[in-house]
Every structure is written in structure tokens, then in C-alpha cells.
C-alpha positions in Angstrom: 11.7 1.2 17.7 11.4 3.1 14.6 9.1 2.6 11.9 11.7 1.3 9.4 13.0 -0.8 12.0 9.5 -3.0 12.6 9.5 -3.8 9.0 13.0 -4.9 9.0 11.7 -7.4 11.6 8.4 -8.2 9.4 10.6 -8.5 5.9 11.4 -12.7 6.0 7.7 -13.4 6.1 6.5 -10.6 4.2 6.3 -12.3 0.8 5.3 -15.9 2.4 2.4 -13.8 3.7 1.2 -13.4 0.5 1.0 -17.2 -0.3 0.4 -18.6 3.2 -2.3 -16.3 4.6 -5.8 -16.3 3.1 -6.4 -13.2 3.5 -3.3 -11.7 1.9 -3.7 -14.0 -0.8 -7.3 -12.4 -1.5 -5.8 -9.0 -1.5 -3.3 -9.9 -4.1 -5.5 -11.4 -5.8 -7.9 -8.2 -5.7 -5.2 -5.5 -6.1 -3.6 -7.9 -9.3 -6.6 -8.0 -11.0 -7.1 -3.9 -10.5 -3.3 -3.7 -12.1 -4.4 -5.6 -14.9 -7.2 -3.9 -15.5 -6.0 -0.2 -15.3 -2.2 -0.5 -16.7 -2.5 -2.4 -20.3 0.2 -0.8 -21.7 3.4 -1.1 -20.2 5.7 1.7 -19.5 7.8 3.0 -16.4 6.8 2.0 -13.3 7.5 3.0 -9.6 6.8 0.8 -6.8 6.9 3.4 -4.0 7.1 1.8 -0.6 7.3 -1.9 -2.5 7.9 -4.1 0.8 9.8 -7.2 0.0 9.0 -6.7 -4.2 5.5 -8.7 -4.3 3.9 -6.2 -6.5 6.9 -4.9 -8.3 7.6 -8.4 -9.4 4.3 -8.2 -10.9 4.3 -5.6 -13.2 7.7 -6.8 -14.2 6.5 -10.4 -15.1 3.6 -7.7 -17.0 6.3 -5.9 -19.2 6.8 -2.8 -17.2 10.4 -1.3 -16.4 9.8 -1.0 -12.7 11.7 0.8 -10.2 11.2 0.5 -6.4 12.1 2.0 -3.4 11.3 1.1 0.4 13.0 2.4 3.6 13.5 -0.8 5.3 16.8 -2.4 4.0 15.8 -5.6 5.3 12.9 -5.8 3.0 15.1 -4.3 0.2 17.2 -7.0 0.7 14.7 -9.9 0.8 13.3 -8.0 -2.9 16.4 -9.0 -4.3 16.9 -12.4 -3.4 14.3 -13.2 -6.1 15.3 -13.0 -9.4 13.6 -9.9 -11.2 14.0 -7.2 -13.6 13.3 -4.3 -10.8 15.9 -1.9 -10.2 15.2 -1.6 -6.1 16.7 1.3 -3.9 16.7 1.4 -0.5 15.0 5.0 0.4 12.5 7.0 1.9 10.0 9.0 -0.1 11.2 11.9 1.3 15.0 11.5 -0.2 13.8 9.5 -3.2 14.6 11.3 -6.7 13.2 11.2 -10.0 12.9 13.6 -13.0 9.3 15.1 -12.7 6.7 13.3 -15.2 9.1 10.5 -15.6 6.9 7.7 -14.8 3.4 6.0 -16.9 2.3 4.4 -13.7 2.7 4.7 -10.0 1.6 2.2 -7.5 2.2 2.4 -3.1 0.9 0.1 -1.0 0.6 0.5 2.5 2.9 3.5 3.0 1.5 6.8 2.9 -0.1 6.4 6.4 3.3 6.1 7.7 4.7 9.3 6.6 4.5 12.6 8.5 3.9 15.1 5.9 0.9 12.9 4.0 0.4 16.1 1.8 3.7 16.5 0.7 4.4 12.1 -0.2 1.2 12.7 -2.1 2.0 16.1 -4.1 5.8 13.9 -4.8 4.1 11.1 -6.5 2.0 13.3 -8.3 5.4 15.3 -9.9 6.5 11.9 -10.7 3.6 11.0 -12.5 3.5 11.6 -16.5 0.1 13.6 -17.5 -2.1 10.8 -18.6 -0.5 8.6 -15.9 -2.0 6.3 -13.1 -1.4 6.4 -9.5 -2.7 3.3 -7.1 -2.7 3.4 -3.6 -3.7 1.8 -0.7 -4.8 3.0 3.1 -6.3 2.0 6.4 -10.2 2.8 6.0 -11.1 4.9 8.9 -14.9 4.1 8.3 -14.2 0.5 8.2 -16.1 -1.5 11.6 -12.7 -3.6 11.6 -10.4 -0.5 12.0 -12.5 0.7 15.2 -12.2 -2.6 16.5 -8.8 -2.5 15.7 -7.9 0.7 17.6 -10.3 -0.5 20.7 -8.1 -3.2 21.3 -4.9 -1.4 20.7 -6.1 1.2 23.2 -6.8 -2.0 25.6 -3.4 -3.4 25.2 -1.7 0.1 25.8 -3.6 0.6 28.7 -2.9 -3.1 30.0 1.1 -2.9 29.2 1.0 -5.3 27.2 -0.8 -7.7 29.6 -4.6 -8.0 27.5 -4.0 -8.5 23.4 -0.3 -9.1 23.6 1.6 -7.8 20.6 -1.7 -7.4 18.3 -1.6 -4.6 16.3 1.9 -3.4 16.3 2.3 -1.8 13.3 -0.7 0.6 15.1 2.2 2.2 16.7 3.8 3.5 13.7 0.8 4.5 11.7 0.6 8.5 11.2 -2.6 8.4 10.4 -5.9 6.6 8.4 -8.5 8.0 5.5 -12.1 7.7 5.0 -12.4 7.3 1.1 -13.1 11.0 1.1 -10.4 12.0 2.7 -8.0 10.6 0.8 -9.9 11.6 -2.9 -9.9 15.0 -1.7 -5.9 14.8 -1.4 -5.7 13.6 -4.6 -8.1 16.2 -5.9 -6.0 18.6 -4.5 -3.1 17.2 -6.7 -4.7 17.5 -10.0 -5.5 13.6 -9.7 -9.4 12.4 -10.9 -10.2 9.2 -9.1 -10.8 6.2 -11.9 -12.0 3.5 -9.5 -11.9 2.4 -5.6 -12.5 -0.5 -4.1 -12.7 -1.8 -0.7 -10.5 -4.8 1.0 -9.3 -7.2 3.7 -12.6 -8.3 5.1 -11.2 -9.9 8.1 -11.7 -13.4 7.0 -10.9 -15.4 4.4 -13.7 -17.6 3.7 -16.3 -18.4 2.6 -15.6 -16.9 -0.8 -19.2 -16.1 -1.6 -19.8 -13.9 1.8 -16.3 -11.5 1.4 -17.7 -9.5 -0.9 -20.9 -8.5 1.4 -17.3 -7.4 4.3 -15.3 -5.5 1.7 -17.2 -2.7 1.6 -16.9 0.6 3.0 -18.8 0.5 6.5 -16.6 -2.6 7.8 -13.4 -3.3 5.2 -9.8 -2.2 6.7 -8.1 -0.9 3.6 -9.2 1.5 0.6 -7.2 0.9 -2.6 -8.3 3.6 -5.4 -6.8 4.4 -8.9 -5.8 8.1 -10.0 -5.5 9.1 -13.2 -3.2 12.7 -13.4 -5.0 15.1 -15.8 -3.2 15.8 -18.9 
């Protein structure tokens, strides 16, 4: 199975996920209130990597002129049964065009550890990006206690065939790679981005509210999200 493949199997739930699960819920929650922080004053938009449209509907419903790409049609396809303003492609980064500079704002979620060539996603979205402009991701957090855990019993269930931890962590079989928060703002570096603000999420659990912010931190959260801004 392919990479685009799994998430054409993941796409029908994918948007559910985000009202269903807790801890998806928290991480829209978390990554909304970044956006609205960080991009006040709409523009263009690009939603690279945008999954079934949960974020791209958001800065639509925010003013922004969005457009979106993924490589999974499936999850193309379940971004345009609800009704939105995005103009959504089905394509890769890699065959994805755009004028350079043509976009105020930049967001990808959970797709640049799938790529092979990291460096050259990374140095794509930075052309794209206008000078002035923002770029948001999000990674796996390779310092994170939960992603060591994670690849422990991944390593088990390999090991097993499949017998111990059926079918937990798939999507470990299609990741490329994961950052430490260093890592990844020494890429960006690299691209002439400075790094506005990172934060830390998806603590593993979903409640109590008052005890997640103590697990998204650096030494146990799975994901870094950070903000770029693209020197003028």
C-alpha cells in the first residue's frame, strides 16, 4: 500500500475525527486559535496537504481565498462534499504549481514527514510564499515521550507480524521521517523563514483540561506546529 492509498482509506472519518475524538478536537481547537492569531488580514491562502478540507474550510469561513491541494483523491473528494469557497486540487507537492510569491499565507498539516525530499517540499512552499508572508506547519516531535513510545510499539508489532498491537500505528509505515523543534527551525532557517511562534500538541489524552497543558510540551507532546514568517 502506498502512502496516498492509506489516506484514501482514512478520508470518510477524517473530518468526523475532528468533532468525535477529544483529542482532535483539542488540536483544532489549538491550531484555530494559532490561525487567528497570526493571519488577521485575509489574503491568498494555500492549504498544502489539506486532508478532507478541515482547515481550509476555516480560513475560508475567515475571509481568505483558499486554495488546496492533497494527493489522496479520496480525501479530495470528501473536501468537496461540504459546501465551501476553496478551490481543491488533487496533487502532490511535488507536481503542484503556483506563480512564485503568489500566496499571503501558507498552512500544511501533517504532510511534510511524508515526503522524500523534506528539503525540497520545504524550499517549494517557501517560493510560494509572498515576502512578509506566513508559513504554518505541523510534524511528529521526535523528542516527544509519546513518539518513542510510539515507535516501541510499532517495532513490537513488526516484529510480532502483526500478532502484539494489531494495526496500531499504521500511518508509522508511511512516515519519511520526524523533527525535533530544532531540526525543523533550522530547515526553515535555511529557507530565509524566521520562526514567529511554536507550540507543542496532542498530549495523548484528552482530559482533564487543566493537566494537558503540563503533556503538551516538548519532552512528551507528539506533534510540533510552529509559524514562519518569510523575510521581506
Amino acid at each position: 500500500m502506498k502512502t496516498q492509498e492509506f489516506f484514501d482509506t482514512e478520508a470518510p472519518q477524517w473530518s468526523a475525527l475532528y468533532e468525535e475524538d477529544p483529542r482532535f478536537h483539542r488540536r483544532y481547537r489549538r491550531i484555530t486559535q494559532l490561525l487567528s492569531q497570526l493571519l488577521r488580514n485575509p489574503g491568498r491562502a494555500l492549504d498544502a496537504g489539506c486532508g478532507s478540507g478541515v482547515f481550509s474550510r476555516y480560513l475560508s469561513l475567515k475571509g481568505w481565498q483558499v486554495t488546496a491541494f492533497d494527493a489522496s483523491p479520496e480525501m479530495i473528494e470528501a473536501a468537496e462534499e461540504i459546501p465551501s469557497n476553496v478551490q481543491y486540487q488533487c496533487s502532490t507537492i511535488e507536481d503542484f504549481a503556483s506563480p512564485d510569491a503568489s500566496f499571503d499565507a501558507i498552512i500544511s498539516f501533517s504532510m511534510i514527514e511524508y515526503v522524500e525530499d523534506d528539503h525540497a517540499a520545504i524550499h517549494k512552499l517557501a517560493k510560494f510564499l509572498k515576502p512578509g508572508g506566513i508559513l504554518i506547519v505541523s510534524v511528529p516531535n521526535r523528542s516527544g515521550l509519546l513518539r518513542k513510545l510510539e515507535g516501541i510499539i510499532f517495532g513490537i508489532r513488526t516484529v510480532s507480524r502483526n500478532r502484539i498491537f494489531s494495526n496500531r500505528g499504521e500511518y508509522l509505515k508511511f512516515q519519511k521521517q520526524q523533527y525535533t523543534s530544532f531540526e525543523l527551525d533550522f530547515l526553515m532557517r535555511q529557507e530565509g523563514l524566521k520562526k514567529l511562534r511554536g507550540i507543542y500538541l496532542n498530549a495523548g489524552i484528552a482530559s482533564p483540561e487543566w493537566l494537558l497543558p503540563i503533556f503538551e510540551r516538548r519532552w512528551w507532546a507528539a506533534m510540533y506546529c510552529a509559524a514562519y514568517e518569510k523575510k521581506s
